[in-house]
C-alpha positions in Angstrom: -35.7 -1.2 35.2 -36.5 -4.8 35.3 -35.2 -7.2 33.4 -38.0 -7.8 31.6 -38.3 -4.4 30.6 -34.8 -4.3 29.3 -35.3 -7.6 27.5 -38.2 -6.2 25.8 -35.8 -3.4 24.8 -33.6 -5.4 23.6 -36.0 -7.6 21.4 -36.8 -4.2 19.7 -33.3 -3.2 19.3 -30.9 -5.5 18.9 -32.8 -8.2 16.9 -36.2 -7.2 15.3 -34.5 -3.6 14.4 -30.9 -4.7 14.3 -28.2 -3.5 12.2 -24.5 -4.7 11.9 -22.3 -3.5 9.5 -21.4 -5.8 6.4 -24.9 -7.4 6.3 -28.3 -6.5 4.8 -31.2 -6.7 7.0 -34.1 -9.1 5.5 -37.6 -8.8 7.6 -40.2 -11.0 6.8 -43.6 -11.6 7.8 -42.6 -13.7 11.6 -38.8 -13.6 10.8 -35.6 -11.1 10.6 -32.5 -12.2 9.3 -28.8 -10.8 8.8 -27.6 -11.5 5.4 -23.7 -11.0 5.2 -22.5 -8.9 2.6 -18.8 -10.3 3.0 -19.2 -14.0 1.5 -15.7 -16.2 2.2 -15.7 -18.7 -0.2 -13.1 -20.3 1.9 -16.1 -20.7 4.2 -14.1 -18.7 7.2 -15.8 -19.0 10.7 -17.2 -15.4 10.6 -17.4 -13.9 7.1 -20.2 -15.3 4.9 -22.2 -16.4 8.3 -25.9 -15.8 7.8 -28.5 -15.5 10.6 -32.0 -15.6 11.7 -32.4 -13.0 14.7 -35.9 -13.0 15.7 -39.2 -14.7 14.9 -42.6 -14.3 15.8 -43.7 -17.9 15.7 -46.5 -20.2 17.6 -47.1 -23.5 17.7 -49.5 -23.2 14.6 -46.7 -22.4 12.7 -43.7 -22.7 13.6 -42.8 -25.8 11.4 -43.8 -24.2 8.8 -41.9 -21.1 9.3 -38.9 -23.5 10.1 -39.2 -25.4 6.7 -39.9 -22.1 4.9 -36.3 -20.6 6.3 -34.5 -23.3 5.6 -35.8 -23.0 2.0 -35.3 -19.4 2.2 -31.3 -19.4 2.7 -31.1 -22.6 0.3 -32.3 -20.6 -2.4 -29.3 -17.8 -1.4 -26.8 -21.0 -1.4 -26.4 -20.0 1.9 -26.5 -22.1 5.7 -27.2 -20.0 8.3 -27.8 -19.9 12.1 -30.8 -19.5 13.8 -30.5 -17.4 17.0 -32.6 -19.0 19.4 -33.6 -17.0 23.2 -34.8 -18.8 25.6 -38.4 -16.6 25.8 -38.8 -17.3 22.2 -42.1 -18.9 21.2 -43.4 -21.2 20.6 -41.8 -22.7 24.5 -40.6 -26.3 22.2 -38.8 -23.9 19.2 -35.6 -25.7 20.2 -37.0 -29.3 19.8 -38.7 -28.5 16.8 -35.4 -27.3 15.5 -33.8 -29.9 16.5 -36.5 -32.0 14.4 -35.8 -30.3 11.4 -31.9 -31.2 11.6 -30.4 -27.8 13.4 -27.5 -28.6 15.4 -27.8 -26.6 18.7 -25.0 -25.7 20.4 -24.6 -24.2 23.8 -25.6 -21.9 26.4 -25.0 -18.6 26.5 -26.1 -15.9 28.6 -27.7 -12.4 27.1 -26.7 -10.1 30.2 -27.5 -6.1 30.3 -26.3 -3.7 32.6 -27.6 -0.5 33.1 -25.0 2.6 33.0 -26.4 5.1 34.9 -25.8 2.4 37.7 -22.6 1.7 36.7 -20.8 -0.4 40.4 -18.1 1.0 42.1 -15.5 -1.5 40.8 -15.7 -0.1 37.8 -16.0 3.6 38.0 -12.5 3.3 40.1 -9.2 4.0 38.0 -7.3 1.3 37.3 -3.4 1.6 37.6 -3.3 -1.0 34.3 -2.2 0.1 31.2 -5.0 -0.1 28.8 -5.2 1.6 25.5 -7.3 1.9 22.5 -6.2 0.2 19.0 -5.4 3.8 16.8 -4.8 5.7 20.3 -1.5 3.8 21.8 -2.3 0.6 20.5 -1.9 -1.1 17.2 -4.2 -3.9 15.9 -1.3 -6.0 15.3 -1.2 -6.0 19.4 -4.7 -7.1 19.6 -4.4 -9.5 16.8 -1.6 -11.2 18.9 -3.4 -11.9 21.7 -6.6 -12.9 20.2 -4.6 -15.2 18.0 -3.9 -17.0 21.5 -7.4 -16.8 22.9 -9.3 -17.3 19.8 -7.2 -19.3 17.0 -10.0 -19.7 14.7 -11.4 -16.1 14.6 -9.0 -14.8 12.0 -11.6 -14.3 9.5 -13.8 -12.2 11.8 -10.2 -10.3 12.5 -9.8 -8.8 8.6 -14.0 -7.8 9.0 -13.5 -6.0 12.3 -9.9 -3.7 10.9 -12.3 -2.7 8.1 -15.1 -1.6 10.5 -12.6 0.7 12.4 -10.8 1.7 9.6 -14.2 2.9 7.7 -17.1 3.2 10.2 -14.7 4.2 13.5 -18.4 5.2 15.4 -19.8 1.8 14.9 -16.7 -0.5 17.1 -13.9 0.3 18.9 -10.8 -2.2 20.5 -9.1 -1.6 23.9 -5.5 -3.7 24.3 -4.2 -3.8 28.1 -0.4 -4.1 28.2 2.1 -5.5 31.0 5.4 -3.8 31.1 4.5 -3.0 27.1 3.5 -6.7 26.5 -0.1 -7.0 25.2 -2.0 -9.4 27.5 -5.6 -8.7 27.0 -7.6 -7.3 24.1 -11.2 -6.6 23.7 -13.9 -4.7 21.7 -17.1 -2.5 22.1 -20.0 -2.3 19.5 -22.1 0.7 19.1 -25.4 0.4 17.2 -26.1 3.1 15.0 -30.1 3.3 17.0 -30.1 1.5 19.8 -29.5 2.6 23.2 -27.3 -1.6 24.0 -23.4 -1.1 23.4 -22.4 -4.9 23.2 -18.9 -6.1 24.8 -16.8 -8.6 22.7 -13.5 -10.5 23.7 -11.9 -9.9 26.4 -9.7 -12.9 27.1 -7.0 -12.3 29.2 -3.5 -14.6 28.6 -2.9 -17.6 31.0 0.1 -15.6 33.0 -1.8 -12.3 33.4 -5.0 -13.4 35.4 -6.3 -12.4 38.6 -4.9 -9.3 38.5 -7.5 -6.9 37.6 -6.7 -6.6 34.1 -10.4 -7.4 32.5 -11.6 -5.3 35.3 -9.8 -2.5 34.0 -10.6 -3.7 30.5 -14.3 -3.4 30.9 -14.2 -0.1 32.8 -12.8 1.6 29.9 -15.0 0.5 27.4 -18.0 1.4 30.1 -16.7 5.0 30.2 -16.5 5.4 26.3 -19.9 4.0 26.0 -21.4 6.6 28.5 -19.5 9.1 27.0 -21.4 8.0 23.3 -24.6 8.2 25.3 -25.6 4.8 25.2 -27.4 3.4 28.7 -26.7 -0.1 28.5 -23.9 -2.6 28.3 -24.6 -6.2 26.6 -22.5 -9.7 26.9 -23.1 -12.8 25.9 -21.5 -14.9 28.8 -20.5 -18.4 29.0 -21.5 -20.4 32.2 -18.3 -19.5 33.6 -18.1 -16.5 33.1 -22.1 -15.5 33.8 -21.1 -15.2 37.5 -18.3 -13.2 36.9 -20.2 -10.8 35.2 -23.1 -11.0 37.5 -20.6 -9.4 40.3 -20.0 -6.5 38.2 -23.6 -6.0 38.2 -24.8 -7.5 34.8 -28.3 -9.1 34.6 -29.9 -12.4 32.5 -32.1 -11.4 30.4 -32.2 -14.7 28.7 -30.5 -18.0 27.7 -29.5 -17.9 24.0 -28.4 -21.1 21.5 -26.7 -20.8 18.6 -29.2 -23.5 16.5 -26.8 -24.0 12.8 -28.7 -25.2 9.9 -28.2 -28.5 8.4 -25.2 -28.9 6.6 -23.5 -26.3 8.6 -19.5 -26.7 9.4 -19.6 -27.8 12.9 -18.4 -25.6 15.9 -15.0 -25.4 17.3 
C-alpha cells in the first residue's frame, strides 16, 4: 500500500473512529474529541487531558470551528489539545490556531509499518532478555526505568496498571533486562476496531545503548501484534528518532503538533 492509502486508513481509524480506554468519544458535526473519564485535580501531565482528534474544517470555517471548541471544552472546565496532522485542512489550521492563542509544540512523526512486510531485522531472535510485565516482568521494573526516561509521566503510569490489570486485550508492556537489571521498557496499544497497534516508550538507559536492545524490544511487540491479527504498527517519532525508525522500515504518513489550548500548563 501507499502511504496515502494507509493514512487514509488511519484517518478512519485511529482519529475519526478512535477509541482509548478511560475517555468518552464526543463527534460533532467537523470535530471528534476524547473526553478523559479520569479527571486529576492535581492537574497530572496525562490524567484529565482532553483532545481534539480530527476535524473536517475549510477555510470558510475553520475560525469559527476554532472559537466554537474552545467554547466547547470551557463549558466542561476543561483545556484541551488539539491534535493537529500536517494534511489537515484548511493548509493555514496551524496559524489560525496559533491566532486564537494555542501554543504549538513540536514535530512529530505519524509512521506506519505494514506487518505482513515485517524486515529481516526484526523477524530475527534476539539473544536479549526481554519479557512481558505479568509474564516475567513486574510493573515495578518498567516503572523504574520509565521513571529515568520519562520523570514526569507518573500520572500516565497509575492509568496504564489499571488498563492491564482490567482491559489486558487493549495494552500490553515488554521490560528488557541486562544480567536481571531492567534497562529498557516499552508498551503496545491494541484498538478494540482498528487494524493500527500503536508503539509507546521504548527508551533505553544511558549505559545500555547500541546494543540491540530496542531492536529486540520492538520485535517482540511486532510478533504479539501479528499474533492479535493486527496489520499495522504506529509511532509517533521524534526528529531523531524518525530515521531510526525509517531503517526498520516505518513510513511518514504525516507530521503531527500537539496545538494546547490557551491557558494550558506548558510542556516539559
Amino acid at each position: 500500500m501507499t502511504s496515502i492509502e494507509i493514512r487514509d486508513l488511519y484517518d478512519h481509524y485511529e482519529r475519526l473512529g478512535a477509541a482509548y480506554p478511560g475517555y468518552r468519544r464526543e463527534v460533532g458535526e467537523r470535530t471528534a474529541r476524547m473526553v478523559s473519564l479520569d479527571r486529576d485535580p492535581a492537574g497530572g501531565s496525562e490524567a484529565g487531558h482532553d483532545f481534539l482528534i480530527h476535524s473536517r474544517l475549510d477555510a470558510a470555517n475553520a475560525d469559527a470551528a476554532i472559537v466554537a471548541e474552545l467554547a466547547w471544552f470551557a463549558a466542561l472546565g476543561h483545556r484541551f489539545e488539539w491534535k493537529l496532522y500536517s494534511h489537515d485542512q484548511p493548509l493555514d489550521l496551524k496559524a489560525r490556531l496559533a491566532a486564537h492563542g494555542f501554543a504549538i509544540g513540536g514535530d512529530e512523526a505519524i509512521m506506519a509499518l505494514e506487518l505482513d512486510s515485517l524486515p529481516p531485522l526484526l523477524r530475527a531472535v534476539s539473544g536479549h532478555d526481554i519479557r512481558q510485565v505479568g509474564c516475567g516482568a513486574s510493573l515495578d521494573d518498567y516503572r523504574a526505568v520509565n521513571d529515568q526516561a520519562w520523570p514526569d509521566d507518573a500520572a500516565w503510569l497509575a492509568t496504564m496498571a489499571r488498563i492491564l490489570r482490567e482491559q489486558p486485550q487493549r495494552m500490553s508492556a515488554w521490560v528488557a533486562y541486562v544480567e536481571d537489571r531492567p534497562v529498557c521498557a516499552a508498551r503496545i496499544d491494541f484498538p478494540e476496531v482498528s487494524p493500527f497497534a500503536s508503539l509507546w516508550g521504548g527508551a533505553t538507559l544511558e549505559p545500555y545503548r547500541k546494543r540491540g536492545i530496542y531492536t529486540a524490544i520492538l520485535a517482540a511487540r511486532a510478533r504479539e501484534a501479528i499474533d492479535r491479527g493486527y496489520r499495522f504498527l504506529t509511532i509517533d517519532a521524534s526528529p531523531m528518532s524518525r530515521p531510526i525508525a525509517a531503517r526498520y522500515g516505518f513510513q511518514l504518513l504525516a507530521i503531527s503538533n500537539p496545538c494546547d489550548s490557551p491557558g494550558s500548563r506548558p510542556r516539559s
